[in-house]
C-alpha positions as CSV (number, residue, x, y, z in Angstrom):
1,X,0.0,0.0,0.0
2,X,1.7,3.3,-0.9
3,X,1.7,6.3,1.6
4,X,-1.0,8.1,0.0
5,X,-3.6,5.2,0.1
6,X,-2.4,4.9,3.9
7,X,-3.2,8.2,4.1
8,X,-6.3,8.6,2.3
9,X,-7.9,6.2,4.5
10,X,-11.7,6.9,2.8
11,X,-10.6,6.4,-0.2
12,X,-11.9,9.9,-1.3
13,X,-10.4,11.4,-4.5
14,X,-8.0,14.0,-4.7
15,X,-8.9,17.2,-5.6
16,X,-6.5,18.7,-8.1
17,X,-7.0,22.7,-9.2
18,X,-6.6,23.4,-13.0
19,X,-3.2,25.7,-13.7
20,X,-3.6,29.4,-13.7
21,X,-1.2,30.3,-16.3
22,X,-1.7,33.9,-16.6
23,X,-1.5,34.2,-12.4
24,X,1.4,32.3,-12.6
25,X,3.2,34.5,-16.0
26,X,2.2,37.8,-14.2
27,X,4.1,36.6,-10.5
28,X,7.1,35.4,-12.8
29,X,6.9,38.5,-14.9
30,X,7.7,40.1,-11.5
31,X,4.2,41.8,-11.4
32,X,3.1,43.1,-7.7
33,X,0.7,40.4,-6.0
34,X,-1.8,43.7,-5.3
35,X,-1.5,44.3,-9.0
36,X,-2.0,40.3,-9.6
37,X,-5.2,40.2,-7.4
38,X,-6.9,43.5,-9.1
39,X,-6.4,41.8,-12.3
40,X,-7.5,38.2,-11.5
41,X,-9.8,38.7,-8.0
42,X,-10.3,34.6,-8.2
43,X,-6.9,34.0,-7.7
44,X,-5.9,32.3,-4.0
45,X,-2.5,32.5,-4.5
46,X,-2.3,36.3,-5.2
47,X,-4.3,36.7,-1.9
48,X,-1.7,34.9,0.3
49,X,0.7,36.6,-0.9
50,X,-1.1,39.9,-0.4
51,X,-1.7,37.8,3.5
52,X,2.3,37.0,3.9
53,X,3.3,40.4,2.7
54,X,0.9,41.9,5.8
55,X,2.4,39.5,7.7
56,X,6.1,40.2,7.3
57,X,4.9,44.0,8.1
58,X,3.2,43.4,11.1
59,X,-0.4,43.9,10.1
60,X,-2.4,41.2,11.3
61,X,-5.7,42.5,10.8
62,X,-4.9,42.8,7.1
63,X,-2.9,39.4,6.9
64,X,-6.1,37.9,7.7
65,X,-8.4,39.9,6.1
66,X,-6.3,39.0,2.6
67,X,-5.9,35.1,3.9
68,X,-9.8,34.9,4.1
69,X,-10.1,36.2,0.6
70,X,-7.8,34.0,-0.8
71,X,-9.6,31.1,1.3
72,X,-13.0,31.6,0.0
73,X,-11.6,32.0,-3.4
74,X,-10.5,28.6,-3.3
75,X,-13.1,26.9,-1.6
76,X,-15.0,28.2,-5.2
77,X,-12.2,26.7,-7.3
78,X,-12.8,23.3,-5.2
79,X,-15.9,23.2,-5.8
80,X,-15.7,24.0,-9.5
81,X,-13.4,21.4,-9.6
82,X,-15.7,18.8,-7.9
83,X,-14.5,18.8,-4.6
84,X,-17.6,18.1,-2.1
85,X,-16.3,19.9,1.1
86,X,-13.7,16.6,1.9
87,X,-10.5,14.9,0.4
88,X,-7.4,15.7,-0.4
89,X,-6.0,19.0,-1.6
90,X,-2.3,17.6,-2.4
91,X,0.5,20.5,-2.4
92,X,2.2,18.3,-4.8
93,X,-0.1,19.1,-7.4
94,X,1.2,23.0,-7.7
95,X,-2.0,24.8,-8.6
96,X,-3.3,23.5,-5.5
97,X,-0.7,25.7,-3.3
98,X,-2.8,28.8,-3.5
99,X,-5.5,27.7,-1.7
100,X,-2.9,25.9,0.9
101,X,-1.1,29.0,1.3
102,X,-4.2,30.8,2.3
103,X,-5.4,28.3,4.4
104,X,-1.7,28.3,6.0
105,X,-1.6,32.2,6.1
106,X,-5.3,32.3,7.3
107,X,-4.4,30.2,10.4
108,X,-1.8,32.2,11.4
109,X,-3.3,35.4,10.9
110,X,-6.5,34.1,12.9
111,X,-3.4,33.4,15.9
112,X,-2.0,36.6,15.7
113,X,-5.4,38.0,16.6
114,X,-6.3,35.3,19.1
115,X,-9.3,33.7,17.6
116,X,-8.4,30.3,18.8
117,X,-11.1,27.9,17.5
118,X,-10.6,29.5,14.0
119,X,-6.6,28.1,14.4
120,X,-7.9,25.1,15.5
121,X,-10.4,24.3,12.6
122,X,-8.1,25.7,10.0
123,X,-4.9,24.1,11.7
124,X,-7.2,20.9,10.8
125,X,-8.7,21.4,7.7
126,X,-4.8,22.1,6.3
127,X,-3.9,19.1,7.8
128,X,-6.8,16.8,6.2
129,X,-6.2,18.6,3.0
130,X,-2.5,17.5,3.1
131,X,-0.6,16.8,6.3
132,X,2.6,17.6,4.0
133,X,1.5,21.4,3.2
134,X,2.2,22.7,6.3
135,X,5.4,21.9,6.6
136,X,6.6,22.5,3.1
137,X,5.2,26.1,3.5
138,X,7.4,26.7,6.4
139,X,10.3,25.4,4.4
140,X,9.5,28.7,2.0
141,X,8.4,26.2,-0.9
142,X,6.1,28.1,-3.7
């Protein structure tokens, strides 16, 4: 049995995001992820990054604000990509990273402001979506 089926204990599918090409040409381009998010609003990686930048500055309240966005944004993309609110979300599968990084940065925002039930159901649903995410995220993977 391979680690992912040991895992994946239901036996519920993965749920694996299409690409965002033109997201992914405008961050490589060097574009701002402010300018990336008023161009493509749907985009849960631009939010993060908007979420980590207000992070590394201090402004919580903003950090999560920006996470939540970028959360909700992907919870659509899930859905849109058949996900029915359980299963894996694998960081391997790269377009999925958005979303985990705003689930990450939403967490940590939600400490920094002391709601402590939303750590605790987000600390969870990361895990559940991939136990590996967390962890590569702290590593300063993208």
């Amino acid at each position: 049995m391979s680690d992912e089926l040991g895992r994946n204990l239901l036996g519920i599918p993965e749920t694996l995001l299409p690409a965002d090409t033109e997201v992914d040409a405008l961050l490589a381009a060097g574009d701002e992820p402010v300018d990336v998010a008023a161009k493509h609003p749907a985009s849960s990686l631009a939010w993060a990054l908007l979420a980590d930048e207000a992070d590394a500055e201090g402004r919580a309240v903003e950090s999560y604000a920006y996470a939540r966005v970028g959360y909700h944004r992907g919870l659509d993309a899930l859905r849109r990509a058949g996900w029915r609110g359980q299963g894996p979300v694998p960081w391997r599968h790269a377009p999925n990273r958005g979303f985990l990084r705003a689930l990450y940065a939403l967490r940590r925002a939600a400490a920094a402001i002391g709601e402590a039930e939303e750590v605790e159901r987000i600390g969870k649903f990361l895990d559940d979506s991939d136990p590996s995410a967390r962890e590569a995220i702290e590593r300063g993977e993208s």
